[in-house]
N, C-alpha and C positions, 0 to 999 in steps of 0.2 A: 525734808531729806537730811539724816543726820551725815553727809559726808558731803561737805561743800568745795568745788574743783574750783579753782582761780589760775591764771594763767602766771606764770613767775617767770623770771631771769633763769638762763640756761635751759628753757624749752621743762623745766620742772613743772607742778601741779601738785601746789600743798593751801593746805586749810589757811582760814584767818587766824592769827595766832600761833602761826607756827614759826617764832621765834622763841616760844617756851621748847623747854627738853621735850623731845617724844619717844616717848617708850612703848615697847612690845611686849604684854606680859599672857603666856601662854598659862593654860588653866585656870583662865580670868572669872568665873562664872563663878563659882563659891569658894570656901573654907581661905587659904593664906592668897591664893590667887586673886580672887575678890575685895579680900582686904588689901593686898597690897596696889589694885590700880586706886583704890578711895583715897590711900594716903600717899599715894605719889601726886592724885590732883591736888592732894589740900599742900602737898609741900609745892608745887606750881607748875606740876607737868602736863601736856596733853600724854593722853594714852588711848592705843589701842587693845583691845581687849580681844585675845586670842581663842576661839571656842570652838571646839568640834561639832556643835552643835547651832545653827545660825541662828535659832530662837532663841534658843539660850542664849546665845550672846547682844543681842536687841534686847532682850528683858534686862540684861545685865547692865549695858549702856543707857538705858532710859531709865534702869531707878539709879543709878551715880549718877548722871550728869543727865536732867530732863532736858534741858537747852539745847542738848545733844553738842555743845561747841568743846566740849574737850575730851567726851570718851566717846571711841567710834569702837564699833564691832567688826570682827574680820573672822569671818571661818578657816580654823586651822586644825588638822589634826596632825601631829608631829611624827605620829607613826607611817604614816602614809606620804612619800615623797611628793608623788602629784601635787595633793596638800601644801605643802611648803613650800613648792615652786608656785602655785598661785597666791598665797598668801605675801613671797617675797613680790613676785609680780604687783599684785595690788597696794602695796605699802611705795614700790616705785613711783606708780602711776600716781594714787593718790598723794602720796604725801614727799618723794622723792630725796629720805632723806630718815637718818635713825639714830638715837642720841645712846638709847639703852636697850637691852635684851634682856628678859629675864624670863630664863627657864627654867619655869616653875611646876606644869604638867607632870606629873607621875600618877603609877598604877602599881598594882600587886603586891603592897605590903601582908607578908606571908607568916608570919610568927610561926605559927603550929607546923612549917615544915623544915623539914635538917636537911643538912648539906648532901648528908651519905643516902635517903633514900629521896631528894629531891624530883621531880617532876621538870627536866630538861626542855623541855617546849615553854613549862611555864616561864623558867629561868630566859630561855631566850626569849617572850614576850616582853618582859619587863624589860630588859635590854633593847630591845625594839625603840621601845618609846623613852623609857628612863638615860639610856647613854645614846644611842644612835639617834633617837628625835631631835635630843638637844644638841647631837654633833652635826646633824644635816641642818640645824635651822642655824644654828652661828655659820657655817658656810655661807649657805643660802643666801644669807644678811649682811654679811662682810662687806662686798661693796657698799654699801650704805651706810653701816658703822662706819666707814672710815671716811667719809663728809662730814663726820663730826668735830667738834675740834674737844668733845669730851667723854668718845666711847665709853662706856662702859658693856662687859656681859657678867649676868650673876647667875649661880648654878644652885636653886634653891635643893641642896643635897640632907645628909642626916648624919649624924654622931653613929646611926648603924652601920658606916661606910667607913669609919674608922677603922682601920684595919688593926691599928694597936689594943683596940679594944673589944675586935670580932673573940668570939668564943665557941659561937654555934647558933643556931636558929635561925629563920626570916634569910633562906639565902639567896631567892631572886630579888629581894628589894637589896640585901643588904651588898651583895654583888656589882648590881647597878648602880649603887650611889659610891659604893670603891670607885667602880672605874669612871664615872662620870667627876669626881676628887681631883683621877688624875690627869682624865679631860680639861682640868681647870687647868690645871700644872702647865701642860702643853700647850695649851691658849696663850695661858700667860708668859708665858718663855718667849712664843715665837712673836708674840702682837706689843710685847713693852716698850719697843722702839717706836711703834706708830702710838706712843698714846694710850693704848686701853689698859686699863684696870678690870682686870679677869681675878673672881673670889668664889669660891666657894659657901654658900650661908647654910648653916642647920638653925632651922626657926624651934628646934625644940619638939617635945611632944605635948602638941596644939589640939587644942579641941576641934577636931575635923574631922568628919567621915573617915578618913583613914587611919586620924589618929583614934578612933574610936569614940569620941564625943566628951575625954577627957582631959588633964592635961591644962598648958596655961591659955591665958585669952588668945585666941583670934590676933588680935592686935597685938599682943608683945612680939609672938613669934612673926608678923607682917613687916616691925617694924623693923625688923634685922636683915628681912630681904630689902627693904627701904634704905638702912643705910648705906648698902654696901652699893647701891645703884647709886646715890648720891655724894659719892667718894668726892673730894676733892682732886685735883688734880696731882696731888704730891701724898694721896693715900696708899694704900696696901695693894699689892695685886698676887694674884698666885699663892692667895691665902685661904686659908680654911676657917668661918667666923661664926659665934652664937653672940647677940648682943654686943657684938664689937670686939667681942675677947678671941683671942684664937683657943681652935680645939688641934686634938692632936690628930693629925694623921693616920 
């Protein structure tokens, strides 16, 4: 059984080992999502591994960690509330307790369509899942982020979401990663007094199925969603970052 229950102080139920950071990282199962739960284990975290698919995310958790003692799977899909209400339920029960968030899941990057003859159902799916998944799952999770004494939530967004830099094209992705910019904004505004460090990361364009199979390694653009979850406590929050540097707005 990769999810082992122990009885704890305060009537809690968390793993062996869980005085390392534990983190949520949604669209766990391949391209930066997959990369970034690998190298949050090797920098020393348990993580749970967020997947809309629960084979997929077993196959995903048994080839990172075969011991099964530091990545466990949890079925999530972020468009779907139900979804998010049993995923936070589960992360209660099991492990009663949450260090980082990282929303990372997105869908519909669109190039070949314009603003002016856009597809409005499409623009509202990507919105579904790209701003409103990741607005219901920091909700969702909030009492739990704040047991920690290092929140952090990271908004793995794109340099298309720049709004000083919009022109035209891709405007249900690039729509969704705006407002989901200024989702970071508003996190981080009202959550700086408790503690958390709320950022925005664009890992770049990564060789992903979405990114088209081009673009930089997997791993550089992983490791900028990795930094910003492992901020120090006197780091940045309410920022916007690729590789550490800020982009513009």
């Amino acid at each position: 059984m990769r999810d082992t229950v122990l009885p704890a102080d305060e009537g809690r139920a968390v793993r062996p080992g869980s005085a390392r950071p534990l983190a949520l990282v949604t669209g766990a199962n391949r391209g930066i999502g997959r990369e970034v739960v690998r190298q949050l284990v090797e920098r020393g975290c348990d993580v749970v591994a967020g997947v809309r698919d629960p084979a997929a995310g077993e196959r995903t958790a048994t080839e990172l960690d075969p011991g099964g003692a530091r990545v466990t799977a949890c079925p999530l899909d972020i468009a779907d509330p139900a979804s998010i209400a049993a995923a936070a339920a589960h992360l209660t029960e099991h492990h009663g307790r949450l260090d980082i968030l990282v929303n990372n899941a997105a869908i519909l990057y669109d190039p070949g369509a314009r603003a002016v003859t856009a597809d409005l159902d499409s623009v509202h799916t990507a919105l579904e899942t790209n701003l409103f998944g990741a607005w219901r799952l920091a909700q969702a999770l909030l009492p739990l982020l704040r047991r920690s004494p290092h929140p952090r939530i990271v908004n793995v967004s794109s340099e298309g979401g720049s709004i000083s830099k919009l022109t035209g094209g891709a405007p249900a992705y690039s729509v969704s990663k705006a407002a989901l910019n200024a989702l970071t904004r508003l996190l981080a505004g009202e959550l700086r007094d408790d503690r958390f460090l709320v950022n925005a990361i664009c890992p770049g364009w990564t060789a992903t199925d979405m990114g088209g199979g081009g673009g930089r390694p997997v791993a550089a653009g992983a490791a900028s969603v990795v930094w910003a979850a492992l901020l120090p406590d006197d780091g940045p929050t309410g920022g916007f970052f690729r590789d550490g540097r800020p982009l513009p707005w």
